[in-house]
C-alpha positions in Angstrom: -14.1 -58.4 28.0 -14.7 -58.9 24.3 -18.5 -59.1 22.0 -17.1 -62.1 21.4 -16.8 -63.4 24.7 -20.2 -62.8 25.1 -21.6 -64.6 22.5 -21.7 -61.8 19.4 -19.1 -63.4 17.2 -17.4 -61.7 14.8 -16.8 -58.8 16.7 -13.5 -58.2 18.9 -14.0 -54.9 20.6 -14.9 -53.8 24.4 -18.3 -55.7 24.9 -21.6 -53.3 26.2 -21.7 -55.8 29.4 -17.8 -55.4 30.3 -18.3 -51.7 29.5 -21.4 -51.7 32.4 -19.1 -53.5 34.7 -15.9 -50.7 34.6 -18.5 -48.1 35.2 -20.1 -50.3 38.2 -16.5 -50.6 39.5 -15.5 -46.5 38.6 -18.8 -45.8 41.0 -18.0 -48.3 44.0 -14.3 -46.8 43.9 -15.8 -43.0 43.6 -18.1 -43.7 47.4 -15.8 -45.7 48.9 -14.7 -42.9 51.0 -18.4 -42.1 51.8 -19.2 -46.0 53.6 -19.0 -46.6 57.1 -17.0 -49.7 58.3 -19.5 -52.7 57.6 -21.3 -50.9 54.7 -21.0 -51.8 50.9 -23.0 -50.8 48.0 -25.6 -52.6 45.7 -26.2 -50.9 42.1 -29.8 -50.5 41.8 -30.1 -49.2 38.2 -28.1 -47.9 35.0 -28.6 -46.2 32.1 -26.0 -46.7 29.2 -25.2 -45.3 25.5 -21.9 -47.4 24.4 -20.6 -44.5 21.9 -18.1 -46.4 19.6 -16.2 -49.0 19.6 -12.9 -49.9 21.3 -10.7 -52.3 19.8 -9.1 -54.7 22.4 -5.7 -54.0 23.8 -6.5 -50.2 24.2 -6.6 -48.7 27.9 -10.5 -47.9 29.5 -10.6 -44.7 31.8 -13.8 -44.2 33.7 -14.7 -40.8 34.7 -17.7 -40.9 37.8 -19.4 -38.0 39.2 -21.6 -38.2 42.4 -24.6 -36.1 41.1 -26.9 -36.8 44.3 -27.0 -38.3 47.2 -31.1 -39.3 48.9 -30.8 -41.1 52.1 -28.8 -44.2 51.4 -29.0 -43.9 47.3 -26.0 -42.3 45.9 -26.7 -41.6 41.9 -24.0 -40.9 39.0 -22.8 -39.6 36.0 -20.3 -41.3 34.6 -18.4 -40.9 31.5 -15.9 -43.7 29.3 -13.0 -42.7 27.0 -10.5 -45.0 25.2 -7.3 -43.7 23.3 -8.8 -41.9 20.9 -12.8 -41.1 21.6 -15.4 -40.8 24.2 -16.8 -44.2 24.2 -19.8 -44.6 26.5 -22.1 -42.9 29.3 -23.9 -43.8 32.0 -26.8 -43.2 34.5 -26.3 -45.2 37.6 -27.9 -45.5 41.3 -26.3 -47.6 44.1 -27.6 -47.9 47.5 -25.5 -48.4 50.4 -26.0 -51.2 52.9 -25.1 -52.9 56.0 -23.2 -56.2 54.8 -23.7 -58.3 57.5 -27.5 -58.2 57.7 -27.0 -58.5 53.4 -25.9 -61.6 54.0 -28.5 -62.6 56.3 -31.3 -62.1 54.1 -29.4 -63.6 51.0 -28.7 -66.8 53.5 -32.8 -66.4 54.5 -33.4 -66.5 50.9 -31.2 -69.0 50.1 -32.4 -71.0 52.9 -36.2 -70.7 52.0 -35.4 -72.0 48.3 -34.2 -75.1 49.8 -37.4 -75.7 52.2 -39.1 -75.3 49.3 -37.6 -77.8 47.3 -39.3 -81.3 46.7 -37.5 -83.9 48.7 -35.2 -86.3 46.9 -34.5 -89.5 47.7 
């Protein structure tokens, strides 16, 4: 989960990227009482300040808010604290879907890309 792990050397503290994904995981745990059986979520955007830096080794904790809820789009605030500081916030929309027919289009699409491809031989 490191900067340097993601290619900014020279730097061994919580990366921006790894930061995104705890709050993407805070906000699938915080509706997962609000899905029906066969429904999941998709984030569809985020808005992040990363605050300060967390050296590595120190505990994460993830604080998500449902602040509104349109139709199938479920939006949050969502704050980040190490040990010692508030660390980061976040902006973030997720949109609930029906797996199954997910995974039908992605196979379409997926499916499409191949017909699409030159033939080898």
């Amino acid at each position: 989960m490191s900067a340097e792990q993601h290619g900014n050397p020279g730097f061994p503290v919580l990366a921006t990227p790894a930061l995104l994904g705890l709050f993407e995981k805070a906000a699938i745990a915080a509706m997962a009482d609000r899905l029906a059986a066969g429904e999941g979520s998709v984030g569809t955007g985020a808005s992040l300040q990363h605050l300060a830096a967390t050296p590595l080794g120190q505990t994460v904790t993830i604080i998500a808010r449902i602040t509104g809820v349109e139709g199938k789009r479920v939006s949050f605030a969502l704050d980040a604290h190490d040990e010692h500081e508030k660390i980061g916030t976040c902006s973030h929309d997720r949109f609930i879907v029906d797996i199954a027919r997910f995974g039908d289009r992605l196979a379409k699409k997926t499916a499409n890309k191949a017909s699409d491809s030159p033939a080898q031989s």
